[in-house]
MDTraj code that builds the backbone (N, CA, C; nanometers):
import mdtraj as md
import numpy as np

residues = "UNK UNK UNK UNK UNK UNK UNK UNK UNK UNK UNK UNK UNK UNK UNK UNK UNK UNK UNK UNK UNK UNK UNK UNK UNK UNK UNK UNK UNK UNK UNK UNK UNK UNK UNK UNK UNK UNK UNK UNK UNK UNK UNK UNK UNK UNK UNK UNK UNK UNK UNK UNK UNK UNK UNK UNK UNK UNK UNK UNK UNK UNK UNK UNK UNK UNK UNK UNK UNK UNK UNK UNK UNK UNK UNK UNK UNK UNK UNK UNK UNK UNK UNK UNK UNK UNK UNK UNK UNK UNK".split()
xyz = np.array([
    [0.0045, -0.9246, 1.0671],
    [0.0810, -0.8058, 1.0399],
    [0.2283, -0.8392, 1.0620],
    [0.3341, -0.8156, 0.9565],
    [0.4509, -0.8545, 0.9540],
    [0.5263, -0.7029, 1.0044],
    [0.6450, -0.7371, 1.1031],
    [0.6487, -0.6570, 1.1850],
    [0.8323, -0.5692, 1.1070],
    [0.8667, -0.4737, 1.0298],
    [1.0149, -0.4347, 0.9658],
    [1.0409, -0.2993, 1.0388],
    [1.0773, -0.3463, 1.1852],
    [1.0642, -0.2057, 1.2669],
    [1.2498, -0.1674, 1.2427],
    [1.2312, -0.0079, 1.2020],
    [1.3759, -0.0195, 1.2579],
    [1.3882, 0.0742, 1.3184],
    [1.3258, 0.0515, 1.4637],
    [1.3448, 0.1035, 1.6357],
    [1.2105, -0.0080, 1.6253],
    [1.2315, -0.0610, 1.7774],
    [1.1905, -0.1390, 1.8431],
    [1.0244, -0.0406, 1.9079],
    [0.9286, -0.1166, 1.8937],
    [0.8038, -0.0412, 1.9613],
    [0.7908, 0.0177, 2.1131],
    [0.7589, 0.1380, 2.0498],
    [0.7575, 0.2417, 2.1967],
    [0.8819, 0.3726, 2.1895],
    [0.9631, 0.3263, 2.0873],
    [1.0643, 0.4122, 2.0157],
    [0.9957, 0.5147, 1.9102],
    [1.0436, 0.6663, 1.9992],
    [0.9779, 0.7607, 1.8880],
    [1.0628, 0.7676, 1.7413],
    [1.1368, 0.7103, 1.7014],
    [1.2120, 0.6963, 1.5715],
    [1.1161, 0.6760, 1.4214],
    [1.0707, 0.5582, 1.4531],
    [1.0343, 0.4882, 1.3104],
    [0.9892, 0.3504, 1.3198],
    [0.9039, 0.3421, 1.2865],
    [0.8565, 0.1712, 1.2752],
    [0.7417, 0.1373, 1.1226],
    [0.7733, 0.0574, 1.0696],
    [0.7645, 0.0179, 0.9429],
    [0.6102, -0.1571, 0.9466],
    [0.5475, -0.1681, 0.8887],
    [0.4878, -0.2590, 0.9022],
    [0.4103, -0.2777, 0.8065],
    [0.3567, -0.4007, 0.7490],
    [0.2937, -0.4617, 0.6457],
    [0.1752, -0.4651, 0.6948],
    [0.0624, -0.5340, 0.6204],
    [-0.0714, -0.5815, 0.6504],
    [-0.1670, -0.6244, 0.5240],
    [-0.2184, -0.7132, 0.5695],
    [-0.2853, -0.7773, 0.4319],
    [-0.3964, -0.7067, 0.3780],
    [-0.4197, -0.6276, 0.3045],
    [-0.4986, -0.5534, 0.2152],
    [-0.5685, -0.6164, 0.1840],
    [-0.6075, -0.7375, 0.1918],
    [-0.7647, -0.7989, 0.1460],
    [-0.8028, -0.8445, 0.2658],
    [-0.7507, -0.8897, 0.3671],
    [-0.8019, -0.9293, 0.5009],
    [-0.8224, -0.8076, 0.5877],
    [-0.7577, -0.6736, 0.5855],
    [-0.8168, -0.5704, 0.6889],
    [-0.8015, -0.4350, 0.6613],
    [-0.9011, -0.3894, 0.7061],
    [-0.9348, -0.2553, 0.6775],
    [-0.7820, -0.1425, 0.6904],
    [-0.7496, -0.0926, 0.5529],
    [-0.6508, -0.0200, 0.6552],
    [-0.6801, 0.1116, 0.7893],
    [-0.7649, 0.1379, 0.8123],
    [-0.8223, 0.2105, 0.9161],
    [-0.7710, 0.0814, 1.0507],
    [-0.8313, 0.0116, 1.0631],
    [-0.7945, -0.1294, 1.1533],
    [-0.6506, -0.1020, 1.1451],
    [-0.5340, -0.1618, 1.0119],
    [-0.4174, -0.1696, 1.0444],
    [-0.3517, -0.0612, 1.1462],
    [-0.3886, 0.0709, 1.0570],
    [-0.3257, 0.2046, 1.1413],
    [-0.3192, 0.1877, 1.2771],
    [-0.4529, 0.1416, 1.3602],
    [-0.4878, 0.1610, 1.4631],
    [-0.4355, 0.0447, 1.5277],
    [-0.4126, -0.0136, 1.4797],
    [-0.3276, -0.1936, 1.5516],
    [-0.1839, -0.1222, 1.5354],
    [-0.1427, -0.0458, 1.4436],
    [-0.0131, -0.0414, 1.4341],
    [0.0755, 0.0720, 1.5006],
    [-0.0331, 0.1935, 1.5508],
    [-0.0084, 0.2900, 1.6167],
    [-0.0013, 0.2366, 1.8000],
    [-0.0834, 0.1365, 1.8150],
    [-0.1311, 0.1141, 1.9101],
    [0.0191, -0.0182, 1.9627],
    [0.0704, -0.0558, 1.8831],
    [0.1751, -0.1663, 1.8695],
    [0.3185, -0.0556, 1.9061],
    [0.3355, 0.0264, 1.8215],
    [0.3846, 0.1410, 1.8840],
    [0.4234, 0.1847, 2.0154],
    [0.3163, 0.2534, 2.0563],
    [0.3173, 0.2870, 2.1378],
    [0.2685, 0.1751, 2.2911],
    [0.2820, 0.0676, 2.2625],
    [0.2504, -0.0011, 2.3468],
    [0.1372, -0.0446, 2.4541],
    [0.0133, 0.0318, 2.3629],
    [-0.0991, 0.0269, 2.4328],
    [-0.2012, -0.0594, 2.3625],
    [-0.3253, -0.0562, 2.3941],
    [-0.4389, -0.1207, 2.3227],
    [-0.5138, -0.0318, 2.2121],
    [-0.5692, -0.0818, 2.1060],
    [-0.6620, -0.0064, 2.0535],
    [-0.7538, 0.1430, 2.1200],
    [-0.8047, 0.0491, 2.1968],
    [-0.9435, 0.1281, 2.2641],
    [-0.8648, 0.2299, 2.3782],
    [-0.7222, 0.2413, 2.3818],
    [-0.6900, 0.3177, 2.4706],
    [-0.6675, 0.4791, 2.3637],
    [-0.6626, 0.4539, 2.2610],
    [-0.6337, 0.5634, 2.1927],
    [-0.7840, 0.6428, 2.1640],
    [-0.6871, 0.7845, 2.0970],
    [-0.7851, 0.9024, 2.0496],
    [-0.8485, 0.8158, 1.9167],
    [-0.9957, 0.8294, 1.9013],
    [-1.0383, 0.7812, 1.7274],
    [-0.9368, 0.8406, 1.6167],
    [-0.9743, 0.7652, 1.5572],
    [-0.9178, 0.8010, 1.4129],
    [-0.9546, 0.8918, 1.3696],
    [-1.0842, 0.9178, 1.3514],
    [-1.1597, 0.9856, 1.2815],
    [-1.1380, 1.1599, 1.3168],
    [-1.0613, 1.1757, 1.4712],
    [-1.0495, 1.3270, 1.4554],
    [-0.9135, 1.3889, 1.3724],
    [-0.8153, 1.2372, 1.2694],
    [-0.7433, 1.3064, 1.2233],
    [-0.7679, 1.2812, 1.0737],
    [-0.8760, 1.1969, 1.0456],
    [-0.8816, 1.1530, 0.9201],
    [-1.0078, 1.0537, 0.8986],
    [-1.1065, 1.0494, 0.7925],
    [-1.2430, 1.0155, 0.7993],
    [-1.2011, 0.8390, 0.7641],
    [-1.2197, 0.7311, 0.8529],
    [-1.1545, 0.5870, 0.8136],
    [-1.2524, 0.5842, 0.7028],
    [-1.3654, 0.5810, 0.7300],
    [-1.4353, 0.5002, 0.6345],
    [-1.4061, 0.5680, 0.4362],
    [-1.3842, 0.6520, 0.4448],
    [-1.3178, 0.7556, 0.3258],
    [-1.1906, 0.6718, 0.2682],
    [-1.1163, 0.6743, 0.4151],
    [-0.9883, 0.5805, 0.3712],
    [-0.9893, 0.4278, 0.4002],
    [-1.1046, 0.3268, 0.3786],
    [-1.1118, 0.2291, 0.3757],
    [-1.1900, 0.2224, 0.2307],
    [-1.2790, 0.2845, 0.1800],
    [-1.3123, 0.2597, 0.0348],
    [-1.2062, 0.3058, -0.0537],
    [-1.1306, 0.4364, -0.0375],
    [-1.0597, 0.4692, -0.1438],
    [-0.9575, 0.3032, -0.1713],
    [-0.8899, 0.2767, -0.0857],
    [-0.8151, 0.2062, -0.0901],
    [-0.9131, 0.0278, -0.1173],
    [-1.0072, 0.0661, -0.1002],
    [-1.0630, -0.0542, -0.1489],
    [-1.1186, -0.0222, -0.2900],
    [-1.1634, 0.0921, -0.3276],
    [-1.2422, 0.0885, -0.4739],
    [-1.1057, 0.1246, -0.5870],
    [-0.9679, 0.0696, -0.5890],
    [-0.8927, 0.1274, -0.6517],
    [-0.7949, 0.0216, -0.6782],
    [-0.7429, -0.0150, -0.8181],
    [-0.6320, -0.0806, -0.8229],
    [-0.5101, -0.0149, -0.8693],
    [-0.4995, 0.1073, -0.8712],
    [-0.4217, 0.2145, -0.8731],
    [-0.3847, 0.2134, -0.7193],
    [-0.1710, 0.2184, -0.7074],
    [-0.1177, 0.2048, -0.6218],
    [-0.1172, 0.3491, -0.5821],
    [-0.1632, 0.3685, -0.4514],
    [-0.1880, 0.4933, -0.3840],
    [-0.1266, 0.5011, -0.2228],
    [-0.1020, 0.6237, -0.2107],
    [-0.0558, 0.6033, -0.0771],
    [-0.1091, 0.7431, 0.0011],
    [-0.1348, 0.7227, 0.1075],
    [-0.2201, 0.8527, 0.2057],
    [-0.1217, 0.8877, 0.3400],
    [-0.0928, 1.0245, 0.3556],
    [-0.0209, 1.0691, 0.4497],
    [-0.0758, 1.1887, 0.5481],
    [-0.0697, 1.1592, 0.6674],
    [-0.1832, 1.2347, 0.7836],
    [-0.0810, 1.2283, 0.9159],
    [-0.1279, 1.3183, 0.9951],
    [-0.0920, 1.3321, 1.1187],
    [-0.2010, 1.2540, 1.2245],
    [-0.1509, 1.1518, 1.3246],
    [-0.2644, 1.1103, 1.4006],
    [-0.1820, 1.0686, 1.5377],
    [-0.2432, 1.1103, 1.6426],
    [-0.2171, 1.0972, 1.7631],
    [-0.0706, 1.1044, 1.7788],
    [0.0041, 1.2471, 1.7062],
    [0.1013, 1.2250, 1.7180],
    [0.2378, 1.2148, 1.6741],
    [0.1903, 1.1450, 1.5561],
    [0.2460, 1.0671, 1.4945],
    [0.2177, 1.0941, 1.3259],
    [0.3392, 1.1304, 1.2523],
    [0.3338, 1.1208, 1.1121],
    [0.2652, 0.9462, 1.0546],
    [0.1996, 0.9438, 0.9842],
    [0.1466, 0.8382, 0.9146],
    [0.1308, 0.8168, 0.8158],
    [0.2207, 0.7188, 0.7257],
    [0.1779, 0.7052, 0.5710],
    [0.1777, 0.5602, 0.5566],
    [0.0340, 0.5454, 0.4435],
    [0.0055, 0.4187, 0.4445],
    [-0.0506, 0.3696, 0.2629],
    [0.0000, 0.2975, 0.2325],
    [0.0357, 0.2613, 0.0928],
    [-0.0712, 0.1230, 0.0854],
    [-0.1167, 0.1518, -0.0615],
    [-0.1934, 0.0927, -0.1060],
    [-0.1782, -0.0852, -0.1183],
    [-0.0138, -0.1089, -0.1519],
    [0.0050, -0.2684, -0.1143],
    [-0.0046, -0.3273, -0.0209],
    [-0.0107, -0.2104, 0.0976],
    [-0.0189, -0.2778, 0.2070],
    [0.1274, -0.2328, 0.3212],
    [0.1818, -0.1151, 0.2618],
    [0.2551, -0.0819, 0.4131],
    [0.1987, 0.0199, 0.4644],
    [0.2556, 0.0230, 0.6183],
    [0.2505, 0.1314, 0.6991],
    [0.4003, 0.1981, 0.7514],
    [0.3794, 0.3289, 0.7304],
    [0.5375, 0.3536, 0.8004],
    [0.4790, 0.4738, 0.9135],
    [0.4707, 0.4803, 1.0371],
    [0.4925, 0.5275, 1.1323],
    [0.5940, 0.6174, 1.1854],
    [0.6425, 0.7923, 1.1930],
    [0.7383, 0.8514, 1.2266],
    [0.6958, 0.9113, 1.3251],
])
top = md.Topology()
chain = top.add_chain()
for i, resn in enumerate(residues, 1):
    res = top.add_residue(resn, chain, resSeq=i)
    for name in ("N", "CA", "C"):
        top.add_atom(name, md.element.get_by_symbol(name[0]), res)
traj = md.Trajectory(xyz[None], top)
């Protein structure tokens, strides 16, 4: 995961980040990238799933070569996450 923060992690501002769309689930990225954020571990956070169904948003974005992008509230945190492969975090 390539890291285009502009505020440094743990900063409620904005943080920006890539991830390889054929190597990981974006459900996985979110949660590595929320968790990068805020400076904790995965497993320390709320699931995903009470703000948004992953597995829903791991096929859409896998059964589609139409550039798409999905925007949700999760732990917090505004979340939009694009089909090439970014994440932007507010």
């Amino acid at each position: 995961m390539a890291n285009r923060s502009a505020s440094p992690p743990g900063d409620a501002a904005e943080f920006e980040t890539e991830f390889d769309v054929d190597e990981d689930p974006p459900s996985l990225a979110i949660m590595r990238t929320i968790a990068a954020v805020k400076d904790i571990e995965p497993d320390e956070m709320d699931p995903l799933y009470g703000s948004i169904d992953p597995d829903a948003l791991d096929t859409l974005f896998r059964s589609t070569d139409t550039e798409i992008g999905v925007r949700f509230r999760f732990d917090g945190h505004e979340v939009m996450i694009e089909s090439e492969g970014r994440i932007r975090i507010i």
